[in-house]
Wavefront OBJ file of the C-alpha trace (Angstrom):
o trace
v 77.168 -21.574 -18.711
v 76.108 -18.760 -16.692
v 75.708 -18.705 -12.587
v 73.262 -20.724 -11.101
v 70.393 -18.456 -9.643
v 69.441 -19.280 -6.181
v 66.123 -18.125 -4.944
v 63.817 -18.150 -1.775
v 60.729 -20.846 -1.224
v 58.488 -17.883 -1.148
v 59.988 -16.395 -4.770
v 60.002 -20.178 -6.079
v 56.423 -20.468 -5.373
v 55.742 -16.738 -6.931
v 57.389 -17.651 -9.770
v 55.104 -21.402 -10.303
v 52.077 -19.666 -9.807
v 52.600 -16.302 -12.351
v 53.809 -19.322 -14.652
v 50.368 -21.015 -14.014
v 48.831 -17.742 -14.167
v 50.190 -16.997 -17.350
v 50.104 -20.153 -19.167
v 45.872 -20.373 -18.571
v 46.258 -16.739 -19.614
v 44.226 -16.347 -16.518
v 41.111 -17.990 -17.900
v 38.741 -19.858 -16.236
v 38.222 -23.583 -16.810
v 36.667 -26.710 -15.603
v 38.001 -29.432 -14.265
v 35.468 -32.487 -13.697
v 35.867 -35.221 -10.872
v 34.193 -36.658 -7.988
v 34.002 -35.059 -4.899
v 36.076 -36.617 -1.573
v 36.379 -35.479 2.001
v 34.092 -32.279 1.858
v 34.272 -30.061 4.806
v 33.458 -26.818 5.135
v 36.009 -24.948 8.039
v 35.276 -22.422 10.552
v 31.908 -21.832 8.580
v 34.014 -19.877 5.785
v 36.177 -21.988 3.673
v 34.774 -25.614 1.831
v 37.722 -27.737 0.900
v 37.544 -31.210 -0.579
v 39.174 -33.447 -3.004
v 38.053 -34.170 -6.886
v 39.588 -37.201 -7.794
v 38.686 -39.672 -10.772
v 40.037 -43.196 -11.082
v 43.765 -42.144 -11.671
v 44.194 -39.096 -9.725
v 42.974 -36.282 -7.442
v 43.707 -32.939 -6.779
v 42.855 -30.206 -3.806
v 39.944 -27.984 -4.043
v 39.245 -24.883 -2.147
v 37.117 -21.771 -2.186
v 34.730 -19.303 -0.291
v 31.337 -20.573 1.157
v 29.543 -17.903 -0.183
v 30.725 -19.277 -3.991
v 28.601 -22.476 -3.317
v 26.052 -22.187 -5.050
v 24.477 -25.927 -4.961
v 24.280 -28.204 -2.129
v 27.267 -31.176 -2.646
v 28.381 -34.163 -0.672
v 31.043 -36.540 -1.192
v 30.329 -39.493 -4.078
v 29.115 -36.263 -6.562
v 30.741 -35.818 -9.491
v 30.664 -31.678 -10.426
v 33.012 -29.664 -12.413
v 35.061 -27.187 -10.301
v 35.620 -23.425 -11.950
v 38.856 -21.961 -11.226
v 42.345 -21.400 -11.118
v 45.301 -23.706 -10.201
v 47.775 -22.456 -7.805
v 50.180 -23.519 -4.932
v 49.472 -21.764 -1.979
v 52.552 -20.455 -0.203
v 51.842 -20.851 3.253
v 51.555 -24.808 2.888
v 53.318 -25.466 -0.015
v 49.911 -27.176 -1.133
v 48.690 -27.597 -4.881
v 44.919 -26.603 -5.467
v 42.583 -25.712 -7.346
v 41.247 -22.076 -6.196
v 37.396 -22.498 -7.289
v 35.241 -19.685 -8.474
v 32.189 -21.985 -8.589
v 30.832 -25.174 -9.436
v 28.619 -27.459 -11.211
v 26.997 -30.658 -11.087
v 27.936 -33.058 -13.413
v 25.360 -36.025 -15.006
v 22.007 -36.226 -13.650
v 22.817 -38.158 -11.028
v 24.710 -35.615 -8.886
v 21.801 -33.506 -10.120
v 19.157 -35.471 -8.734
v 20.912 -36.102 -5.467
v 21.901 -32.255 -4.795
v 18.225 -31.536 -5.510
v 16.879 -34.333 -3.292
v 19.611 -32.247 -0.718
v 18.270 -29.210 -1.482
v 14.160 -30.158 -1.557
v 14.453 -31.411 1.926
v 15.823 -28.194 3.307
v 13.943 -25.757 1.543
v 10.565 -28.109 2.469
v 11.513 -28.303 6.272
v 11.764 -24.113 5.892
v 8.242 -24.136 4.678
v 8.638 -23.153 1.047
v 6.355 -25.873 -0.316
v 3.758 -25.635 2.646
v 0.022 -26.032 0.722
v -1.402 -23.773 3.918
v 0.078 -20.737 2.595
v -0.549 -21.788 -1.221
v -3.098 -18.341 -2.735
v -5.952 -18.962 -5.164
v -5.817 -16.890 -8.302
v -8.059 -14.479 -9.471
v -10.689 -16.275 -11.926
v -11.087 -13.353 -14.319
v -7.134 -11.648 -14.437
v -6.870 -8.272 -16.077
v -3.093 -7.913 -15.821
v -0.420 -10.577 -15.466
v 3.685 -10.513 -15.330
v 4.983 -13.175 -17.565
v 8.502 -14.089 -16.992
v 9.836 -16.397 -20.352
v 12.160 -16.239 -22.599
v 10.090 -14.179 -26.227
v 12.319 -16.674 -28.222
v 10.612 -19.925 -26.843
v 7.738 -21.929 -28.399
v 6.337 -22.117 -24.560
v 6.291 -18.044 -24.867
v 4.124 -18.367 -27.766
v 1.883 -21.449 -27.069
v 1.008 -19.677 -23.732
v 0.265 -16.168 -25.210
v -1.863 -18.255 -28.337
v -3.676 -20.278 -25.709
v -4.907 -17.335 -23.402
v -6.454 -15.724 -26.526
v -8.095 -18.422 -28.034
v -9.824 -18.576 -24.456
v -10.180 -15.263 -23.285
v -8.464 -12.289 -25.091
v -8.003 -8.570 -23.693
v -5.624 -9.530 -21.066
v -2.876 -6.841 -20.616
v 0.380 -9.167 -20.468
v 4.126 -8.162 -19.509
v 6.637 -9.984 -20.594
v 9.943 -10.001 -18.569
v 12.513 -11.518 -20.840
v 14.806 -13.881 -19.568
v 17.203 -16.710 -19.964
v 15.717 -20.255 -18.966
v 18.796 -22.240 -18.820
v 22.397 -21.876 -18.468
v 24.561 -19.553 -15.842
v 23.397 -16.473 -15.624
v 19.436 -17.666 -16.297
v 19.003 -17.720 -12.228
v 20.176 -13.869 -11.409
v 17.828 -13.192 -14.778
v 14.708 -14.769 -13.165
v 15.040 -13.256 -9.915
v 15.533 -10.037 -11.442
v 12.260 -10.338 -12.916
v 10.167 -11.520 -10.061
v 11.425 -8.413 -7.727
v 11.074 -6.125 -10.760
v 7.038 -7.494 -10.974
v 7.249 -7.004 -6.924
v 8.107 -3.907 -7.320
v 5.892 -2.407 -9.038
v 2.978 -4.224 -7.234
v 4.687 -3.084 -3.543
v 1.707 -0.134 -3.243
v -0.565 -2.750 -3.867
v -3.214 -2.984 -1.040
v -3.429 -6.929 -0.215
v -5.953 -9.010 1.706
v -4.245 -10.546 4.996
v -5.571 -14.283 4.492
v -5.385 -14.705 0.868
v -3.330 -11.405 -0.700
v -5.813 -10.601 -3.492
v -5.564 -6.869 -4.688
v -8.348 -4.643 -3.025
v -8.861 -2.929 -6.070
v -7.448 -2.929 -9.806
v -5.570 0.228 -11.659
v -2.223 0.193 -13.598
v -0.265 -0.240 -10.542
v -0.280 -3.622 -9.894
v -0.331 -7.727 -11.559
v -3.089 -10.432 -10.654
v -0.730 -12.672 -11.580
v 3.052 -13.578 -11.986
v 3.102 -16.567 -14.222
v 6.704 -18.402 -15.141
v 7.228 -20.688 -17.845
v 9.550 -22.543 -20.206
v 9.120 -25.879 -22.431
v 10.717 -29.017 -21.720
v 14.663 -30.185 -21.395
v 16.726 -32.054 -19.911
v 17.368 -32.012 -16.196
v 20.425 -29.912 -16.670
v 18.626 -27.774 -18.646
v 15.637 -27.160 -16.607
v 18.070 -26.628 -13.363
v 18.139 -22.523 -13.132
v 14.388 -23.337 -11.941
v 15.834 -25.542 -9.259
v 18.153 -23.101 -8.200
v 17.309 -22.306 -4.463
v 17.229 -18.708 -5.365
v 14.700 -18.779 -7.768
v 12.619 -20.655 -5.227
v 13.092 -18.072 -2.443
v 11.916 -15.679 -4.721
v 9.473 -17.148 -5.535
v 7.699 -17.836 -2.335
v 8.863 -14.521 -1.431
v 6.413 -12.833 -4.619
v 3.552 -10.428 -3.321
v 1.985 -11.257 -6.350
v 0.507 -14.724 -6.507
v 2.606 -17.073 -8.986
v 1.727 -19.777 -10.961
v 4.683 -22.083 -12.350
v 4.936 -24.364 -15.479
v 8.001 -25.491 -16.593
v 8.982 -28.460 -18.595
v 6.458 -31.819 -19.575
v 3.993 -32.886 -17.113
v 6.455 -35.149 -15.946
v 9.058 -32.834 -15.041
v 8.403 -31.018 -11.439
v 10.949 -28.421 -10.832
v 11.130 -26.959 -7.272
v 10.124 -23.578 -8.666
v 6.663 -24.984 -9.409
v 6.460 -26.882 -5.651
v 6.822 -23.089 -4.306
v 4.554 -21.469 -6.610
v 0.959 -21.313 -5.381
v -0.179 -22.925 -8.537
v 1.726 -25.252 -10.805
v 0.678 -25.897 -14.222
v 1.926 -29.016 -16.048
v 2.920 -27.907 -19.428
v 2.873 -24.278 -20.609
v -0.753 -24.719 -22.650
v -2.067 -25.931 -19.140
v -1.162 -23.233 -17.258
v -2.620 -20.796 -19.559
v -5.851 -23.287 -19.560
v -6.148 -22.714 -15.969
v -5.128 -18.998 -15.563
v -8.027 -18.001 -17.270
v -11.166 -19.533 -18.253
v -12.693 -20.390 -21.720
v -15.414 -17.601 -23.010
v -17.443 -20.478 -24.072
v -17.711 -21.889 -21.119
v -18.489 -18.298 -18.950
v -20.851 -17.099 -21.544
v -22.681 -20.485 -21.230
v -23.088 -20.020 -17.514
v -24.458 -16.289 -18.003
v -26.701 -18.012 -20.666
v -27.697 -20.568 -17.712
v -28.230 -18.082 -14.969
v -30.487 -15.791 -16.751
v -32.543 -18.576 -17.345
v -32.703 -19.656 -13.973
v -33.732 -15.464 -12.973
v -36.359 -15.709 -16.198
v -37.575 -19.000 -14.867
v -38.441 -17.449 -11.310
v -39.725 -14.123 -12.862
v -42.030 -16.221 -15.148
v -42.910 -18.680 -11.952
v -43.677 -15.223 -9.820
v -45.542 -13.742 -12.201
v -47.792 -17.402 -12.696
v -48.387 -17.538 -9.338
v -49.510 -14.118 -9.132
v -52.074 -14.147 -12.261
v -53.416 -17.568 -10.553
v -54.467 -15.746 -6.983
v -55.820 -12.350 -9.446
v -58.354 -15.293 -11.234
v -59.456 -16.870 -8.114
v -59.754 -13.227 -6.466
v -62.125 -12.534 -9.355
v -63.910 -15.959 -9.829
v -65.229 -16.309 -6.361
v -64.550 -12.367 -4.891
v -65.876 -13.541 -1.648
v -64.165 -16.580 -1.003
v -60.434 -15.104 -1.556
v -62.071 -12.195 1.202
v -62.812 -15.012 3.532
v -59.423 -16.308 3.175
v -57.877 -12.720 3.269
v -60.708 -12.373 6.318
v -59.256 -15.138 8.026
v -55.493 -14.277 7.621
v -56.331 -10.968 9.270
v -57.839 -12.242 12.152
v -54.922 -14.331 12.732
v -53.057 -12.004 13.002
v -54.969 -9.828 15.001
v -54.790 -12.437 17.467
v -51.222 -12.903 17.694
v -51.349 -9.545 18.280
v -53.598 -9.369 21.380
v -52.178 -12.843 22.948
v -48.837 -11.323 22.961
v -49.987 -7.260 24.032
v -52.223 -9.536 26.883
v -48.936 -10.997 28.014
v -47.203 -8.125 27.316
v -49.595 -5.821 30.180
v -49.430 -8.885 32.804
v -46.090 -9.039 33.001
v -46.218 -5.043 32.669
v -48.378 -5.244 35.746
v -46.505 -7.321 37.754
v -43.837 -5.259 37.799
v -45.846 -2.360 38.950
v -46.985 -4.369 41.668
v -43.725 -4.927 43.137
v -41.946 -1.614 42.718
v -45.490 -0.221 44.578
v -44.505 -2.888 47.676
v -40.794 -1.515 47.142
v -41.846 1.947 47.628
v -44.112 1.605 50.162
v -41.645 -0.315 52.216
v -39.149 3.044 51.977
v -41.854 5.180 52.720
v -40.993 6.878 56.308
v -45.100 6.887 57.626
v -44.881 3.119 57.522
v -42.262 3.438 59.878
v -44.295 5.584 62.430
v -46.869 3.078 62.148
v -45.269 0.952 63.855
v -44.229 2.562 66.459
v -41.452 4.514 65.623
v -41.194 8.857 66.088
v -39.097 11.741 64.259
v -37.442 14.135 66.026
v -36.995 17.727 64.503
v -35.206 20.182 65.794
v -36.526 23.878 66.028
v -36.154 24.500 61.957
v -37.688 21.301 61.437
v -34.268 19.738 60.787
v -34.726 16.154 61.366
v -31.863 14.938 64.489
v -30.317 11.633 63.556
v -27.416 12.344 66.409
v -26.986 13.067 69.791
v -24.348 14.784 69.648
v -26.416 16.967 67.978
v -28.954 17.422 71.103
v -28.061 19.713 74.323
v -29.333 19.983 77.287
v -32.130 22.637 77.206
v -32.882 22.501 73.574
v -36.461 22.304 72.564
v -37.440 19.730 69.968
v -40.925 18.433 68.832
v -41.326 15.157 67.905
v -43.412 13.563 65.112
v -45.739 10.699 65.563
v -48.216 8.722 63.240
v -51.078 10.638 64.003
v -49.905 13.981 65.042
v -46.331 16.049 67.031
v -45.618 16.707 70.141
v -43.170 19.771 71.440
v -40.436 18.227 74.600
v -37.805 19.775 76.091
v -33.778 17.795 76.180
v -32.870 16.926 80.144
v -30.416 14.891 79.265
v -27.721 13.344 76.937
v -25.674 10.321 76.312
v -23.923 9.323 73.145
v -23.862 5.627 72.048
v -20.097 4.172 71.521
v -19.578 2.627 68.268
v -18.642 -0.912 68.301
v -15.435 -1.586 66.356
v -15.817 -3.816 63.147
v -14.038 -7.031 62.842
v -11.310 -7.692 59.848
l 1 2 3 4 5 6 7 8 9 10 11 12 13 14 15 16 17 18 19 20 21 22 23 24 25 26 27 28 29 30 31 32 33 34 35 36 37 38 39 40 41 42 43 44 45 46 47 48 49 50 51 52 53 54 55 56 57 58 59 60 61 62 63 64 65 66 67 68 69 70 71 72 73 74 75 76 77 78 79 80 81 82 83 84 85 86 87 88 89 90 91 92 93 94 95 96 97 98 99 100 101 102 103 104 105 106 107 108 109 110 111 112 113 114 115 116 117 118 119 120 121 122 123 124 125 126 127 128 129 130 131 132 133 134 135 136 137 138 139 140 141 142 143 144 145 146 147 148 149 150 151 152 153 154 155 156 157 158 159 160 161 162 163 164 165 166 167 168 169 170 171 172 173 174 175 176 177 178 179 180 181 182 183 184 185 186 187 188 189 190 191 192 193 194 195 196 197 198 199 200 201 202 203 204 205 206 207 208 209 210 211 212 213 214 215 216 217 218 219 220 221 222 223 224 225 226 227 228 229 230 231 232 233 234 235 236 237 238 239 240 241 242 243 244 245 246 247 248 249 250 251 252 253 254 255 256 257 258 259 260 261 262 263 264 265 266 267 268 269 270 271 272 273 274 275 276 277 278 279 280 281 282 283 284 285 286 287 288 289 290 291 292 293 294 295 296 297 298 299 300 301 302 303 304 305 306 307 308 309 310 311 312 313 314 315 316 317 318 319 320 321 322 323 324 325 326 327 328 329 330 331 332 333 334 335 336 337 338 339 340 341 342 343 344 345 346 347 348 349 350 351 352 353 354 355 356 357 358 359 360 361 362 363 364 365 366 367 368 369 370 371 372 373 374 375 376 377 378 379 380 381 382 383 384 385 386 387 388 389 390 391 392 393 394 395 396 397 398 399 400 401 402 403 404 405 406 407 408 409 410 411 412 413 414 415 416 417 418 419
């Protein structure tokens, strides 16, 4: 029997771990449970435990690899790899990520989630857009290998035909469906971003090759599980993120995913939402068909009218004259009550500007009693510190001048104003 080997805590614990490590092959798996004691710490690290009715064991892992919302009483399945972590001498489970288990964790983390996203203002009906009645182009994000794919595509050209339709192939269920769909939708973004948009309800200004009237999303029906990548919070920020207004069907008309509570249309089953992206020819050609009888009918009723007043003009010649006659004068005396008012209130006006100017006018002044005084150029003297003693002035009266000669001076003191 050989020496006993004696090693450190910290080699011990390398050595359980690399055993661990090595035993998994370093493979991920699931382990499923319900979830105890959740906490998230220092806004970084979520810990809990997953225990069932025999057991439970220590979970931890990065906030940024929670990808669903989770409280305690859930069960999930956690991701990861089992290790003791040397510092505490504590067996966990390092998580990679996690998954809600039976649909009634999955109802409950969606309840979670619904209420957050709704108090953010994803599923606000304000900001909802109306699509275009007649689309030309549209972005259609399904999966090619899914009977919705098809019923949608036969449906739009049983009632319209001659739209110009990309599809963006995706996954609808399963891990990597989410990343897939939001892929898509920023793809479609992109190449609608030199699109010019209205600011009220972000319509396109005008159509070319550059740009979708529509995004539309769709998948058939499943199981909550299954229809869960379009719950994924994700998904629904891209969604109400889209330049491009969306319109949502996924599932039965029973089934409302979050995805279609953010789109700004939601149809209830694929065949519906092709139903109401575009409308039946029938139906449009029917209302042409109406309209042009309504213009025809007018036309006809103009033209009626018109033959009626040519008969009586030529049955009685000198009665529709009379009538003509009579309009005529009418008119003409509309005309000359309101040119009448017109040159009184014309001449009223003249009246008063002739009072106004006779008022400024400086003889009206010397009539009553007041002179001019000019100085040897004729200069009119408003001053007298302008006069000297000596100087000889003439001075103009109402009805003729008279020539004086300055004896004398004295300048008035001005009065200072009051603030």
């Amino acid at each position: 029997m050989g020496a006993m080997k004696v090693i450190q805590v910290s080699e011990f614990i390398e050595v359980v771990n690399g055993i661990l490590r090595e035993t998994l092959s370093g493979e991920l798996f699931a382990v499923e449970g319900e979830i105890s004691g959740y906490r998230v710490s220092q806004g970084q690290w979520v810990t809990f435990d997953l225990k069932d009715d025999k057991a439970l064991v220590n979970v931890f892992m990065p906030v940024w690899n929670l990808n669903v919302p989770v409280e305690d009483g859930m069960k999930i399945r956690v991701f990861g790899l089992p290790r003791i972590y040397p510092k505490f001498g504590k067996f966990s489970i390092s998580a990679e990520r996690i998954e809600l288990a039976g649909e009634g964790a999955l109802k409950k983390a969606l309840a979670l989630l619904r209420l957050r996203l709704e108090k953010e203002g994803l599923f606000d009906e304000a900001r909802k857009r109306v699509l275009p009645r007649f689309p030309q182009r549209i972005a259609l994000v399904a999966s090619r290998d899914s009977a919705a794919y098809g019923d949608f595509v036969r449906i739009l050209n049983e009632r319209w035909g001659g739209l110009e339709i990309d599809l963006y192939h995706v996954l609808v269920q399963g891990e990597k469906a989410p990343n897939e769909i939001v892929a898509a939708i920023e793809q479609a973004n992109s190449i609608s971003s030199e699109r010019s948009f209205d600011s009220s309800r972000r319509t396109a200004s005008a159509h070319d090759d550059s740009y979708y009237d529509a995004l539309v999303m769709t998948r058939g029906g499943g199981s909550l599980e299954e229809l869960m990548a379009f719950n994924d919070e994700r998904v629904v920020r891209a969604i109400h993120a889209s330049r491009i207004p969306t319109m949502v069907a996924i599932g039965h008309e029973r089934d409302i995913t979050l995805a279609e509570e953010a789109a700004d249309v939601r149809g209830s089953t694929p065949t519906d939402c092709a139903r109401r992206l575009v409308p039946d020819r029938k139906d449009v050609l029917y209302e042409l068909a109406t309209l042009l009888q309504g213009v025809e009918t007018s036309i006809v009723q103009e033209l009626d009218q018109g033959q009626i007043a040519l008969e009586r003009a030529f049955a009685s010649p000198g009665l529709w004259l009379a009538g003509r006659k009579a309009e005529l004068e009418a008119a003409t005396g509309n005309i000359s009550t309101t040119m009448d008012s017109w040159l009184m209130d014309l001449s009223g006006e003249l009246v008063n500007q002739m009072r106004l100017l006779q008022s400024l006018d400086p003889k009206g002044v010397l009539k009553r009693g007041y002179a001019i005084l000019r100085d040897g150029k004729g200069h009119s003297l408003v001053s007298a510190a302008k006069l000297a003693v000596g100087q000889e002035v003439s001075i103009v009266l109402n009805d003729g001048e008279a020539g004086a000669e300055i004896t004398r001076t004295r300048e008035r003191i001005q009065q200072p104003k009051l603030l």
